[in-house]
C-alpha positions in Angstrom: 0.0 0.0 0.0 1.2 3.9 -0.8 1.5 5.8 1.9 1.7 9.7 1.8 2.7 11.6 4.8 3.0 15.3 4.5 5.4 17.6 7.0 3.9 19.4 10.0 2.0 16.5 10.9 -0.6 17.5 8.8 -2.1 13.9 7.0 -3.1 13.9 4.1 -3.3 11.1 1.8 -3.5 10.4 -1.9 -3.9 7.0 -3.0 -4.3 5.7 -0.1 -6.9 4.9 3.0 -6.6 7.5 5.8 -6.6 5.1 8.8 -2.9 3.4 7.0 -1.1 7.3 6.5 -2.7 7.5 10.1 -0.5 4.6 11.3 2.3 4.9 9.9 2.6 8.6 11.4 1.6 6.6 14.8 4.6 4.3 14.2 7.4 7.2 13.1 5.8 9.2 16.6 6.0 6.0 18.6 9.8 5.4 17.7 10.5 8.9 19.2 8.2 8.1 22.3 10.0 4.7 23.1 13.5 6.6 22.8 12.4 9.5 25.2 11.1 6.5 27.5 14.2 4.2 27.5 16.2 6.7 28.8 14.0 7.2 31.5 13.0 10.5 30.3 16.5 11.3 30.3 16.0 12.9 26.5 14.0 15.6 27.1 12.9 16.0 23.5 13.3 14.9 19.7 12.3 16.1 16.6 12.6 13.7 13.3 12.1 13.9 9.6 12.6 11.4 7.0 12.1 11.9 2.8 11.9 8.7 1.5 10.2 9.3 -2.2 10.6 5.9 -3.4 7.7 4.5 -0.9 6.2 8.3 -0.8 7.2 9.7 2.2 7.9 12.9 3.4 7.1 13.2 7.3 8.6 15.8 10.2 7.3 15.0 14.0 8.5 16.1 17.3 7.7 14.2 20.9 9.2 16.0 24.4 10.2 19.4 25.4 12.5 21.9 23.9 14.6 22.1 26.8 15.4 20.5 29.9 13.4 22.4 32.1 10.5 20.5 30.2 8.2 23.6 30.4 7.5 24.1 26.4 6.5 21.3 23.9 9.3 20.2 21.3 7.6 21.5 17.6 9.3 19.6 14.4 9.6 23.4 13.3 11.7 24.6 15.7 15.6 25.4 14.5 18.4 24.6 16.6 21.9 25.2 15.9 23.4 22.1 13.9 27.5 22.4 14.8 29.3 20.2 12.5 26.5 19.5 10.4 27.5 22.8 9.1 30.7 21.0 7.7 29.0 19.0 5.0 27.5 22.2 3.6 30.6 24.3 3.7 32.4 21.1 1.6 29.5 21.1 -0.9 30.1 24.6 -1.2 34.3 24.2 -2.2 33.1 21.5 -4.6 30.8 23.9 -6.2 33.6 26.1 -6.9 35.8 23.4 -8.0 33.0 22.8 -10.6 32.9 26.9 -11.8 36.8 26.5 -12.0 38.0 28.9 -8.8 40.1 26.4 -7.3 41.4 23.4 -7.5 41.5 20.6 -4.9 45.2 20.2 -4.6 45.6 24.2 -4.3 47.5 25.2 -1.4 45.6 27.0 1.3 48.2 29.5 1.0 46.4 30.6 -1.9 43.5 31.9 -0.6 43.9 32.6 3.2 45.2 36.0 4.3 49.1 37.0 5.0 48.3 37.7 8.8 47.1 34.2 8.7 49.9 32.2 6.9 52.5 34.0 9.4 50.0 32.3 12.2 50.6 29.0 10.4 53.9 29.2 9.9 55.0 30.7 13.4 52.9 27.6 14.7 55.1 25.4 13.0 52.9 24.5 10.1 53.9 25.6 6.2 50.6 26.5 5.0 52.0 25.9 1.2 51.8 22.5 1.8 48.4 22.2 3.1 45.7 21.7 0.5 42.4 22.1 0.3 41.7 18.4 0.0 44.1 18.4 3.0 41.5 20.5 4.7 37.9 18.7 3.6 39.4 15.4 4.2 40.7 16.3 7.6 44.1 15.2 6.5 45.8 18.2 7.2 47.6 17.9 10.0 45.9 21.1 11.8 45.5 20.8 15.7 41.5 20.9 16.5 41.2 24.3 18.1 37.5 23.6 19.0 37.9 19.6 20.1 41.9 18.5 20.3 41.7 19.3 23.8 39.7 20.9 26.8 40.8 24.2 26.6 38.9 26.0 24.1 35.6 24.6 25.5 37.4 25.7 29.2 38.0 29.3 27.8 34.6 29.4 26.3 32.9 28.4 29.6 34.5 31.3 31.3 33.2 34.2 29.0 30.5 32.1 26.8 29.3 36.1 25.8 32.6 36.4 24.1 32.4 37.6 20.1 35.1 35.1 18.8 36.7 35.5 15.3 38.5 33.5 12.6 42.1 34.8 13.5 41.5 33.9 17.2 40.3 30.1 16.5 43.2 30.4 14.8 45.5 31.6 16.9 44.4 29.7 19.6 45.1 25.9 17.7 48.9 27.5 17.4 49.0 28.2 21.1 47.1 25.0 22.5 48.2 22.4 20.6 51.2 20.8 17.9 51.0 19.9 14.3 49.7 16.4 14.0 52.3 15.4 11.1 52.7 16.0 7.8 49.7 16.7 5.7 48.1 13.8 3.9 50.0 11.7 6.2 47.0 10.8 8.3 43.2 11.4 9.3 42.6 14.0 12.5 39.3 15.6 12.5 40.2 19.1 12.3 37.7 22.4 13.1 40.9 24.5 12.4 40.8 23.1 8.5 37.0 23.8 8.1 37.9 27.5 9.0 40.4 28.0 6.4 37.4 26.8 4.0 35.3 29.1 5.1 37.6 32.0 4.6 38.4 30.6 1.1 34.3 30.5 0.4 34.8 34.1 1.7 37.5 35.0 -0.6 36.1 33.3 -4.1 32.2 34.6 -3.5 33.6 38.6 -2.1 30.6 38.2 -0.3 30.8 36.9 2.8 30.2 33.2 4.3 26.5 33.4 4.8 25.5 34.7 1.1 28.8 32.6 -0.6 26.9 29.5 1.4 23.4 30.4 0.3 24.0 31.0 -3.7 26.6 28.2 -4.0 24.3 26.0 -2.7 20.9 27.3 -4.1 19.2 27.8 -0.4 16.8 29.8 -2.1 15.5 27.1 -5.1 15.8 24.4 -2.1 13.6 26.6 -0.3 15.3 26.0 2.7 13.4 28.7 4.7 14.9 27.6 8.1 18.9 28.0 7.7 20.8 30.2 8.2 24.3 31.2 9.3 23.9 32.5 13.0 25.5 35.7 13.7 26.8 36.7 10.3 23.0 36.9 8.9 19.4 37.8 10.1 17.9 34.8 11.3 15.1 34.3 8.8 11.2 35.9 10.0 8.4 34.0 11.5 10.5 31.1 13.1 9.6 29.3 16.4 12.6 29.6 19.2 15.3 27.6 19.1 15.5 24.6 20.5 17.9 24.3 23.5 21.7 23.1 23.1 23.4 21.5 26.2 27.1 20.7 27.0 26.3 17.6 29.3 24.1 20.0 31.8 25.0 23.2 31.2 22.6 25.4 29.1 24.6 26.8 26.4 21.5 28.4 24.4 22.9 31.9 24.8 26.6 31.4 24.3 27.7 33.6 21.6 27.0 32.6 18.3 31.0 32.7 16.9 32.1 29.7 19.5 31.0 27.8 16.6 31.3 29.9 13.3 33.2 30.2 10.3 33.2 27.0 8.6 33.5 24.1 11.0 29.9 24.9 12.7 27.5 27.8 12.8 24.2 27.2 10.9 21.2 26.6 12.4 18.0 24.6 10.9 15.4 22.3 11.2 15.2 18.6 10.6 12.9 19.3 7.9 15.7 21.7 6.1 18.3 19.3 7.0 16.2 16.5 5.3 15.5 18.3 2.1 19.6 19.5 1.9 20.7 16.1 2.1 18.4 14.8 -0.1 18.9 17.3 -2.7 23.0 16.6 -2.3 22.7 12.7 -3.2 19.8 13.4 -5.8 22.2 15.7 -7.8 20.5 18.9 -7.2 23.2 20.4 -5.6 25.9 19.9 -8.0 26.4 20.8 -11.9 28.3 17.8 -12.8 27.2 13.9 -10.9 30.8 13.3 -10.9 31.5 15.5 -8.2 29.2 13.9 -5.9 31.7 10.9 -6.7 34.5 13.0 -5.5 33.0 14.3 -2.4 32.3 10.6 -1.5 35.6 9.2 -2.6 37.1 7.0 -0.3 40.2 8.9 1.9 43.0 7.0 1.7 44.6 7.7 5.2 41.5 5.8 6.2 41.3 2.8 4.1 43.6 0.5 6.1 43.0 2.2 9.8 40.0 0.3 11.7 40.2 3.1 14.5 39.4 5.9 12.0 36.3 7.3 10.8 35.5 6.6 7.3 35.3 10.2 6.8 35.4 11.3 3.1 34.5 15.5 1.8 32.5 16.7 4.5 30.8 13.5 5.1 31.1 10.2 7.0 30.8 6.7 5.4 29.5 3.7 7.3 28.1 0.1 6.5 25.1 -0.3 9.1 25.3 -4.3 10.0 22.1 -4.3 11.1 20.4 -4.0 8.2 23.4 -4.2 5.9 23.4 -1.1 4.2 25.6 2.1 3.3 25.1 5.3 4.3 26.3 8.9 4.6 26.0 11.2 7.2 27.8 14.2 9.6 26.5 14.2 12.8 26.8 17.4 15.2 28.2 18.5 18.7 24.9 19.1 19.8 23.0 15.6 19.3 22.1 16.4 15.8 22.6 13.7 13.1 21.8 13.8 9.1 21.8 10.9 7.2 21.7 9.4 3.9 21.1 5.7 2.8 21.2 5.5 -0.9 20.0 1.8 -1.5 16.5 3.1 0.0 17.1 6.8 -1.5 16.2 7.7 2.0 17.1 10.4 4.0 16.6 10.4 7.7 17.6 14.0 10.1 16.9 13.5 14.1 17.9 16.3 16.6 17.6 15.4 20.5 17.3 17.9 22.7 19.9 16.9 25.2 21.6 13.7 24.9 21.5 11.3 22.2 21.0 7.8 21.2 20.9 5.3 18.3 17.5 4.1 19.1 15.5 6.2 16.9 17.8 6.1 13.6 17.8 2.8 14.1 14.2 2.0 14.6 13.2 4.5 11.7 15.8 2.8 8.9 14.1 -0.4 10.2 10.8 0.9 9.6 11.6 2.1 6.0 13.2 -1.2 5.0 9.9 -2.9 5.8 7.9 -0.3 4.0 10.2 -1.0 0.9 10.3 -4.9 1.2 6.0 -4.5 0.9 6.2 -3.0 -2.2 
């Protein structure tokens, strides 16, 4: 049987009898119910959509609270801030100016980042012509993770979380906390510090800024993705719901500034539903001019191939082979318990956001659910 189910939670169906779009909805609702209950109402809230147009469906649903406090219901249409989720958009964008000819993968970063910001480089020990922008997307460039390779940024951040951070700083501050991790190309390190130097190349190729070189290079507007937006360097967009909470383990971190997360390696914010139609649109070739650079992005890294212990991370993206239900996928997933995935056997795409702490229950459940679905047909 077709089912149809329609975002908002508003059912309607074509082709189909009421009371079976009716269930389904029930089942995607109950999956997000049974996480929030096996945690012992731990989670406080998720929100979930899933565009799956092979079996016709195209569903968003929240169950909890936005917040831990548990005082306002969790809506599917409420953005929240989507950390390094923000990294497979900024990749898309380099690949989309690979495609018009402005760079070239193997350029060096010294090309396009600024003098004050090769002499940081270099006075940190790093030789910035030798670090390419492949280097970068792949994580292979040997750059010490301001934002993650240790405690102290998030220790610095804690102490003045009203602070206005800026690229040069992030920068400055991987030189002062932290060593080159060898040569670049030599091995996989996940690396904020490269995604920042992407961002200011975006910056330097579009002369208009991150937020507008992000939203033209990646069509925002003929996606219609009405709910994202780069926080802090553009007007958040009219007539949206608050934003959903963001935790570090228990501490509220809602109002930190903005630019702790900005600049390439994080700082958009969406919805599940936005999140859902980007990814969808990425691995649908609607994103790119040419399919073959969707090949590219997903190209296997070869630091990676032979290391167990690493992530199979590729451009922007993560590779993994669920065992489960034996099949691959791609997906980023995001500081702050947000995950986007894509599972091109079922040309499904699947983005859950958790309110406070996360858990594999739900994905897992959901890609369960669509396999079924699929195996009925």
């Amino acid at each position: 049987m077709v089912v149809i189910l329609l975002v908002n939670n508003h059912i309607k169906a074509q082709n189909a009898a009421p009371s079976a779009t009716e269930e389904l909805s029930v089942k995607f609702n109950d999956i997000l119910k049974s996480d929030i209950s096996n945690s012992k109402y731990k989670i406080s809230g998720i929100s979930m959509s899933v565009i799956a147009p092979d079996i016709n469906i195209k569903w968003s649903g929240a169950e909890g609270f936005d917040s831990t406090e548990k005082t306002d219901k969790l809506s599917e249409n409420q953005p929240f801030r989507i950390a390094s989720v923000t990294k497979t958009f900024v990749s898309a964008a380099i690949l989309r100016l690979y495609e018009d000819g402005k760079l070239k993968l193997d350029d060096p970063i010294s090309k396009y980042i600024s003098a004050e910001h090769q002499n940081i480089l270099k006075q940190g020990g790093y030789q910035p012509d030798h670090i390419t922008i492949k280097h970068c997307l792949q994580h292979t460039s040997g750059l010490f993770d301001y934002a993650m390779g240790g405690n102290d940024y998030i220790k610095t951040a804690r102490k003045n979380p009203n602070k206005k951070w800026t690229r040069t700083e992030q920068l400055q501050f991987a030189m002062d906390h932290g060593k080159p991790i060898g040569n670049p190309g030599e091995q996989y390190k996940y690396s904020d510090t490269g995604y920042i130097i992407l961002g200011e190349t975006i910056e330097k190729l579009t002369e208009t800024g991150l937020a507008e070189g992000l939203r033209t290079l990646l069509n925002f507007s003929s996606l219609k993705l009405s709910s994202t937006w780069l926080e802090g360097l553009e007007p958040k967009p009219d007539g949206l719901l608050q934003p959903v909470h963001r935790y570090m383990e228990n501490l509220d971190t809602t109002l930190w500034d903005s630019s702790v997360d900005l600049y390439g390696g994080g700082g958009l914010s969406s919805t599940t539903k936005d999140l859902t139609v980007f990814f969808h649109a990425l691995f649908n070739h609607k994103v790119f001019k040419n399919k073959e650079t969707l090949q590219i992005m997903l190209a296997p890294n070869k630091t990676t191939i032979n290391d167990k212990n690493a992530d199979d991370y590729r451009m922007g993206i993560q590779q993994m082979v669920s065992k489960k239900y034996d099949v691959e996928a791609f997906f980023h997933e995001g500081f702050w318990n947000t995950i986007a995935i894509h599972i091109p056997e079922y040309n499904c795409t699947i983005a859950i956001n958790y309110t406070n702490q996360f858990s594999n229950h739900t994905l897992s459940e959901t890609v369960g659910l669509i396999k079924q679905l699929r195996e009925l047909q």
